[in-house]
N, C-alpha and C positions, 0 to 999 in steps of 0.2 A: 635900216629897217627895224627901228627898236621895238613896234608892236609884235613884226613878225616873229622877232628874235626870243621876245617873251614865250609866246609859244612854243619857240621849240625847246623850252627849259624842260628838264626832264631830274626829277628829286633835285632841283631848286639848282640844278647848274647849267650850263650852256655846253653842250658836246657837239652843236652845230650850227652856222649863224650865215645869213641873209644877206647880200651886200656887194658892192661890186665890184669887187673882189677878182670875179669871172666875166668874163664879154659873155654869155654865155647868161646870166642872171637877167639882162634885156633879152636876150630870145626864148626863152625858155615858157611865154606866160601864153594860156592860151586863150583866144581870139574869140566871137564870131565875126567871119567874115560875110556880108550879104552881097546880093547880085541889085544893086540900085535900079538898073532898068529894067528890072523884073519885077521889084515892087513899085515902081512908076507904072510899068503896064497894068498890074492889078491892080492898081488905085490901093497900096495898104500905108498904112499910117507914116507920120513922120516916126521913122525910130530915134534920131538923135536926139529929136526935142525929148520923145518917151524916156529916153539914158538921161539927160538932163535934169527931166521933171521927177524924176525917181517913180515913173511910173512901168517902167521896162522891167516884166515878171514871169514868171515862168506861163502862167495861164496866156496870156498875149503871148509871147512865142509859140507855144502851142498854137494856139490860134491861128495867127498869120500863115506859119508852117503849112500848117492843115489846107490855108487857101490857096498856097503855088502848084500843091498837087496836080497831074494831068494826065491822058493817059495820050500821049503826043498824037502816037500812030494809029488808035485806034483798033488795037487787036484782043480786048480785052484783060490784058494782063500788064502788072510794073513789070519792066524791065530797063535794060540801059537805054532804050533809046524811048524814056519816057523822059516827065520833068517832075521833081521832086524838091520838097519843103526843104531838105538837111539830109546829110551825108553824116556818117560818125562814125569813131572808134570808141574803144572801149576808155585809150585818157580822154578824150570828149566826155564821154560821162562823167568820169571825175571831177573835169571842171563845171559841169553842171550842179551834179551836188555839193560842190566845192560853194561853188556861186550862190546857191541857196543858204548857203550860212549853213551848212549840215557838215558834219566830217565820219569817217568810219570810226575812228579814233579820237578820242577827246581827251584835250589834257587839261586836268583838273587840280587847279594848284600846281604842279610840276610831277602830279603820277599819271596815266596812262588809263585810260577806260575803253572799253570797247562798247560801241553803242547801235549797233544791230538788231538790238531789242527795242532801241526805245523807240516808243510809236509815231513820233513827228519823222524819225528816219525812215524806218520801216514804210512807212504809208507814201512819202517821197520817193523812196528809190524804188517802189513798186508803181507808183504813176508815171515815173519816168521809164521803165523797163515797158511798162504797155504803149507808151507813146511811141518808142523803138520799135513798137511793134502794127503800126498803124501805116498805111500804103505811103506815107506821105515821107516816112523816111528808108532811107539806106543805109546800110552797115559795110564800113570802107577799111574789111581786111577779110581772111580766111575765115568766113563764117554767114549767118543769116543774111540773105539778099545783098551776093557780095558783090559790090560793084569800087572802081577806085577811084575815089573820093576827086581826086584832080583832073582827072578827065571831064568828069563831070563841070568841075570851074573849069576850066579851060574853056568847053563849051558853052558854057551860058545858061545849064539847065537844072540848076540846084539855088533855091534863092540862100539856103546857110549853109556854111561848111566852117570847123571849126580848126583852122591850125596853129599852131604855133606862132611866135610872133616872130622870130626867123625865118620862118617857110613862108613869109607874104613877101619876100624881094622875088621869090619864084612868081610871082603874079603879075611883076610890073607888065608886062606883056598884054595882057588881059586886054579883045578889043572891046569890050563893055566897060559900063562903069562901076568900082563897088565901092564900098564903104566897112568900115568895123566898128564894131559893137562888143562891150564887154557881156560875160556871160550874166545871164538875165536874174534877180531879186527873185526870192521867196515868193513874197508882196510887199505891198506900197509900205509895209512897216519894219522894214529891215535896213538898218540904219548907212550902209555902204553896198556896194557893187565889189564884191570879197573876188580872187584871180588864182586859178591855181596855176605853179609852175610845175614844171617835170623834174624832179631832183637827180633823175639820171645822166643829166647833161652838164656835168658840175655848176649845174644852178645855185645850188646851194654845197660847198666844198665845206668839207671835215678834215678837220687837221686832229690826225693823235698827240694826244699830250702823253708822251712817256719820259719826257725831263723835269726835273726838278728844280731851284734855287734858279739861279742867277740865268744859265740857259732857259726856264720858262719865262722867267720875265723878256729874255729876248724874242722868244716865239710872238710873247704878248705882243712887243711894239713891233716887228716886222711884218705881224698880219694888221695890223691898227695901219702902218703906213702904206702896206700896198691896197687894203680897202681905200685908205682916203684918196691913192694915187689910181686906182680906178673909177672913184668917184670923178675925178677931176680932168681926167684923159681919154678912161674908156668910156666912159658915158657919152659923153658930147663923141666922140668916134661911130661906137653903134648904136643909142639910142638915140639921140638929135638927129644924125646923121641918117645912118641907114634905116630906121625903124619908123621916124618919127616925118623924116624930110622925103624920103625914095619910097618908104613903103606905103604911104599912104597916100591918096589920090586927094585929100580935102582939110580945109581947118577943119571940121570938125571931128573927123577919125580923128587929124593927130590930139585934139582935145584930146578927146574920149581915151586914148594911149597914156596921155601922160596919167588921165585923173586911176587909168586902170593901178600903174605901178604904185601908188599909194595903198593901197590892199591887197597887195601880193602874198599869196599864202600857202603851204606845201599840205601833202596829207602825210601821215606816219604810215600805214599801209605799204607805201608807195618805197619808203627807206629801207625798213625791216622785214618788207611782207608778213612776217607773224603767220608762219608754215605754212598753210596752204589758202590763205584767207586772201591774199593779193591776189593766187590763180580765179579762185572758186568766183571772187567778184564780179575778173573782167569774164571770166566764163559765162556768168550769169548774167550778161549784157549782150553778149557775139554767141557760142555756139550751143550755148542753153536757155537762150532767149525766147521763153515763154515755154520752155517742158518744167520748170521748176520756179516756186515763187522764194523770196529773196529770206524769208521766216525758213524754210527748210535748209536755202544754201548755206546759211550762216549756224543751223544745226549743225550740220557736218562738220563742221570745222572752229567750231566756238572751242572745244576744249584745249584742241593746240597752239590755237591763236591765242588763250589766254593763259596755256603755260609759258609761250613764247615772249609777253609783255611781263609774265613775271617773272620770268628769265634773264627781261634786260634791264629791268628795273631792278633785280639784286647783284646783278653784275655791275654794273652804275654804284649803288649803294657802297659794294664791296671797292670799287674803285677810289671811292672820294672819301672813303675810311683810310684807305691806304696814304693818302697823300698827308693827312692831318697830322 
């Protein structure tokens, strides 16, 4: 993953790298998964051609979403036993604005910015915070219209839900038909379909370098061989196999699979939290969702988030002085 790995340069070194290394780096990316025979009953568009044609974008998501909406039973109110656009967590969102090409963090050159401020995020992660908040979705943990997310596929009454790409062998089951979709472009001018993974699941493994001379050059080639010996054994194991052959019901999910793992990409938030900026986020998605706009949550918490990036950035620095 050498684009990804570029990004995670941090003062022009690599402290963490990308790779398949982990069986764990195939399951780790996250998905939309749809319910097929819920968008054949509502006549909604082709989506794989939409993935294909580079037309699958947030505003169409929305959209479609918007039209699964129902209120089943008729008693006036969402509840579980209604039918609903998307179900979500709080890393759902992440890979949403992950997938828009947006990050909380941006690394620029190889130093660290926080970008909270700037207006193409702000404006995004506030559309998407109101879409959260519109009848047509659910919040699938302790917090706003909490219902669980899998019950709901199980049943058949959610046409998106976004899991992980390991948590889809939990689906073979499923007596509908579904399909997956990578998380949805900006717009039609964004140049890939960007993936984010969960770095908590050693998706992406850190090795401390605290040896010098001859023992780090052996670090060096013992992770270079067990990357290539997972390229070579664990891939075709979980992601040919289980991911690509068991988990997907169609050639064109597994397409749409493999072209995902080509722009696979983590957030920094996610590794460092940077003090309370990781909580306040997912907060700001699940049980502060719509008492605060995203301009205030990221007040709160701008000044230790950004002593904490220059905390790891001189600790880095002082690091790779030492070795020289």
């Amino acid at each position: 993953m050498p684009e990804t790995n570029e990004k995670l340069k941090i003062a022009d070194n690599i402290f963490a790298a990308a790779c398949a290394i982990s069986p764990r780096f195939y399951g780790s990316v996250y998905v939309l998964m749809f319910n097929r025979d819920m968008a054949r009953e509502l006549d909604l568009p082709d989506f794989y051609s939409m993935v294909l044609d580079g037309t699958w974008t947030h505003d169409r998501f929305f959209s479609v979403a918007r039209e699964a909406v129902s209120d089943l039973n008729g008693d006036g109110k969402m509840d579980e036993q209604d039918r609903y656009g998307f179900i979500y967590d709080y890393s759902v969102a992440d890979a949403m604005v992950i997938g828009a090409g947006m990050r909380y963090v941006e690394n620029n050159n190889g130093r660290l910015r926080l970008t909270l401020e700037d207006a193409p995020v702000v404006d995004y992660v506030q559309k998407l915070a109101d879409f959260f908040q519109e009848p047509c979705c659910g919040y699938d943990d302790n917090g706003v219209r909490y219902f669980m997310g899998e019950d709901f596929v199980h049943n058949g009454t959610v046409l998106f839900y976004g899991p992980c790409t390991f948590n889809l062998a939990s689906y073979r089951d499923l007596t509908y038909d579904y399909g997956i979709l990578p998380m949805p472009k900006l717009d039609e001018g964004q140049d890939a379909y960007y993936c984010y993974s969960q770095p908590w699941a050693t998706a992406c493994p850190i090795i401390p370098i605290t040896l010098t001379g001859a023992d780090l050059d052996r670090v060096g080639t013992l992770t270079d061989a067990m990357a290539a010996y997972g390229y070579d054994y664990v891939r075709p194991a979980v992601f040919d196999n289980v991911i690509q052959l068991k988990s997907a019901r169609d050639e064109q999910s597994a397409q749409i699979i493999d072209m995902m793992f080509e722009n696979v990409t983590f957030e920094y938030v996610s590794f460092f939290r940077f003090g309370k900026m990781f909580d306040a986020i997912h907060n700001f998605y699940s049980t502060n969702l719509g008492k605060k706009d995203i301009v205030s949550t990221y007040a709160a918490v701008k000044a230790s988030a950004e002593s904490e990036v220059e905390k790891l950035e001189n600790h880095i620095l002082e690091f790779v002085a030492a070795l020289e």
